[in-house]
C-alpha positions, -999 to 999 in steps of 0.1 A, spaced: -377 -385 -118 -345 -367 -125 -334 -372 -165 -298 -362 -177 -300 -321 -193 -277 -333 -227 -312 -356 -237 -313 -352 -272 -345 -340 -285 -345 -358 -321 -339 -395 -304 -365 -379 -276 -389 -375 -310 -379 -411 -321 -387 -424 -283 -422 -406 -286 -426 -423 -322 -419 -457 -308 -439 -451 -275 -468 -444 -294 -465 -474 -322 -454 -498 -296 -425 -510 -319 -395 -498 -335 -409 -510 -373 -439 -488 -366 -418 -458 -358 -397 -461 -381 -427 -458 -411 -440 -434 -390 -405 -411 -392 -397 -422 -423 -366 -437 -410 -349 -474 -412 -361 -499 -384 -320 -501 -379 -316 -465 -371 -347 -463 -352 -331 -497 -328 -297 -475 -325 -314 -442 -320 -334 -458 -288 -303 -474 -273 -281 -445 -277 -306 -426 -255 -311 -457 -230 -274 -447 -228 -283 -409 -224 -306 -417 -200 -291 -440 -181 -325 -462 -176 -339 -488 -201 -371 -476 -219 -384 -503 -236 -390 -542 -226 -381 -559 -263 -408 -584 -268 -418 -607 -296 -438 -588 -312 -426 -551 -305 -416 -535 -272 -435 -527 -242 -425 -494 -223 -408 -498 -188 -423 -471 -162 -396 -449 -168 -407 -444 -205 -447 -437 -190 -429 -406 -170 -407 -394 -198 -436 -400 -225 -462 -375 -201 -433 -349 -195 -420 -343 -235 -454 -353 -257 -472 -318 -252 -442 -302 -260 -432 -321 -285 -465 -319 -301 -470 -286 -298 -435 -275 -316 -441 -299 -341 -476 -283 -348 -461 -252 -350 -430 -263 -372 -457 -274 -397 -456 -298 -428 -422 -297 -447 -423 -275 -475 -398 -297 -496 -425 -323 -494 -451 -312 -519 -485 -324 -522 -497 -345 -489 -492 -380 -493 -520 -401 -493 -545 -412 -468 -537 -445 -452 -579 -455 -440 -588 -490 -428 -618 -510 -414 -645 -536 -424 -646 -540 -457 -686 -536 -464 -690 -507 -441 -659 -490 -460 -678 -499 -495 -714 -493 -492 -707 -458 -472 -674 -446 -463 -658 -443 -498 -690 -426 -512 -694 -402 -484 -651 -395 -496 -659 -392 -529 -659 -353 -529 -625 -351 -509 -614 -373 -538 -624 -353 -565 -606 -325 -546 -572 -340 -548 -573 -358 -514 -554 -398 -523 -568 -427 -501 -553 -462 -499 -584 -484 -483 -573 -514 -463 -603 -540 -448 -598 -562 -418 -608 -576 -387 -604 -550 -357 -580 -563 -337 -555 -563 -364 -567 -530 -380 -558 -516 -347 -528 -534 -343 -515 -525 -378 -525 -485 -364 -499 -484 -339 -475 -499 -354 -481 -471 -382 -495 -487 -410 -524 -468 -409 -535 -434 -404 -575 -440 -395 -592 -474 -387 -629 -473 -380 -632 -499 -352 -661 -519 -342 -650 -519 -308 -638 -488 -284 -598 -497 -287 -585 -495 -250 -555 -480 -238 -536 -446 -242 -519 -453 -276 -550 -442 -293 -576 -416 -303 -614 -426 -309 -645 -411 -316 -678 -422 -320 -683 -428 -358 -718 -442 -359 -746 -470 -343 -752 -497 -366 -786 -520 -357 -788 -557 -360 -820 -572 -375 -825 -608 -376 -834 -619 -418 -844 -643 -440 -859 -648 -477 -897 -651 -481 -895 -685 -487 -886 -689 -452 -901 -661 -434 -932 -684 -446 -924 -716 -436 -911 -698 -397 -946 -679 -394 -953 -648 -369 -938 -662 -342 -934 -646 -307 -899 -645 -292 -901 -668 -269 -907 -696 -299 -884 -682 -326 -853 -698 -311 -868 -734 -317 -885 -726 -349 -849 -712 -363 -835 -741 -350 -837 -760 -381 -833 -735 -406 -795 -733 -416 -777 -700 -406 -756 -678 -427 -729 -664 -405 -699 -644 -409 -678 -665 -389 -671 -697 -372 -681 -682 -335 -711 -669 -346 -700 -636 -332 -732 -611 -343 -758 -639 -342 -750 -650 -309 -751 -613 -297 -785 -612 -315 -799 -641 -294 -783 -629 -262 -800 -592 -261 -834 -602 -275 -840 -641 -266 -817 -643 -231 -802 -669 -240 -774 -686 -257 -770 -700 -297 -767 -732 -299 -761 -752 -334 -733 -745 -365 -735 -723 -395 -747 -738 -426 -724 -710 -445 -699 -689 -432 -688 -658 -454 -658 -635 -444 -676 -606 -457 -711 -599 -450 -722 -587 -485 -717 -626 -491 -739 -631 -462 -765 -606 -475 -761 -621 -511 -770 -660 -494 -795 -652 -473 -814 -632 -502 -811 -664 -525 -831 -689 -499 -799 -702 -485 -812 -694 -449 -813 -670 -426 -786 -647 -401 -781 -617 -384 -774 -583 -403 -767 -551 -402 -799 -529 -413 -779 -503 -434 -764 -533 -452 -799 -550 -459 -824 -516 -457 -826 -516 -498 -840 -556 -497 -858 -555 -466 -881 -525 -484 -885 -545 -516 -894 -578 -501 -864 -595 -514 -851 -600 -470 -880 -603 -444 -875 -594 -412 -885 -621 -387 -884 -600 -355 -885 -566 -347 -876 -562 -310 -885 -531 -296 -845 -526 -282 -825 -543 -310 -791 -548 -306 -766 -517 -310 -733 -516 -319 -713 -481 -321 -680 -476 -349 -653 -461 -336 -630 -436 -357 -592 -443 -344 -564 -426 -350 -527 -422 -331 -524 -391 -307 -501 -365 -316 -490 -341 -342 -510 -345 -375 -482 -336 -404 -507 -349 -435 -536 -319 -434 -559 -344 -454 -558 -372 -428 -580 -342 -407 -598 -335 -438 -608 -371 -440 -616 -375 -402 -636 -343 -401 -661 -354 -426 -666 -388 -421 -676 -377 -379 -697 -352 -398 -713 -383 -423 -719 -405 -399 -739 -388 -378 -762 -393 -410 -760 -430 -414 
């Protein structure tokens, strides 16, 4: 498709911006320009262009076809100058490091495995969340990083494989005594009046748990549900019942006898963290300072 020669390339930079944030509030943090400007900048080159760009929607804007073809021709180039333009000068030091994801992965080992790119001068401002909002918050440009829990689908966004996190199904001795050495196929009906600790209302990593390694689905409510699942953890070790953790999160009680584990499947349930992050130009040389060693760390974990 045939675009007008006079296309100026700063709104074509503001088109890319928006394209990539899905919304006109997100590219506007993202240029460092007013949401205002960034609305008039778009419609004057609707005008340039002679073709509408963007769908307006509720909650942001949705790109027509014509902005898929214009987006593929002028990222790489627009990338590439801007990469060799390089960070402004007048700027001084990098701004901080805009990082976000679930809160106890981010506390029991992300922000220790940063703690030498803090003590180096690299500034971090932590946000914790669910994943769907994390990632909608990243492309609309709130944030620079989100480690995801699920691969995010879609163009608009860069992942890598961050690390596998195993689920291992806990309770305190007290109950671990009461329940017995039980075989698989009877755990389900000997859990099923124990109360559960969950992190939510759906029961979403419990009824994964019982899915893989019974084949079957979880029926019955939580007895507690904790938005955070160092509250879980912190239940479950006092006797409240039992749940479905992570085993980084729970490694330090299950060794001192404080959590027993009431199943050990020989293929537990995996789930893999994502590292996400917009495409394009990085300007902030410690948001690749950041990425680069938490791949390296969590190949560790």
């Amino acid at each position: 498709m045939e675009y007008p020669r006079h296309l100026d390339l700063n709104l074509l930079r503001t088109f890319l911006a928006v394209y990539r944030s899905g919304s006109c509030t997100g590219a506007a943090y993202l240029l460092g320009l007013s949401q205002p400007t960034v609305t008039t900048q778009m419609r004057a080159l609707e005008r340039q262009a002679g073709r509408e760009l963007f769908e307006r929607l509720p909650r942001g804007v949705a790109p027509t076809a014509v902005a898929d073809q214009l987006a593929a021709r002028i990222a790489v180039p627009l990338d590439d100058l801007a990469a060799v333009a390089g960070p402004d000068p007048a700027a001084g030091r990098p701004g901080p490091v805009h990082l976000a994801g679930p809160a106890e992965l981010l506390c029991t080992r992300v922000l220790p495995a940063l703690a030498p790119l803090v003590a180096d001068g690299v500034r971090l401002r932590v946000a914790t969340g669910l994943t769907d909002p994390l990632l909608d918050e990243l492309r609309a440009g709130r944030h620079d990083l989100v480690i995801s829990t699920i691969r995010p689908r879609g163009r608009t966004l860069a992942s890598s494989p961050l690390t596998d996190e195993e689920f291992v199904l806990v309770a305190a001795p007290v109950w671990a005594e009461r329940i017995g050495d039980r075989p698989a196929a009877e755990l389900p009906a000997a859990l099923h009046s124990v109360p559960m600790v969950a992190y939510a209302e759906d029961l979403p990593i419990a009824r994964r748990y019982w899915r893989h390694v019974f084949g079957r689905r979880l029926s019955g409510p939580a007895a507690v549900t904790v938005p955070d699942l160092r509250g879980v953890l912190a239940a479950v070790a006092a006797g409240a019942g039992f749940t479905v953790l992570p085993r980084y999160l729970c490694q330090e009680e299950l060794a001192s006898g404080a959590l027993v584990a009431l199943y050990e499947p020989d293929d537990p349930p995996i789930n893999t963290g994502f590292l996400v992050q917009r495409p394009g130009a990085v300007e902030n040389p410690d948001i690749a300072r950041v990425r680069d060693l938490l791949l390296g760390a969590g190949r560790t974990w």
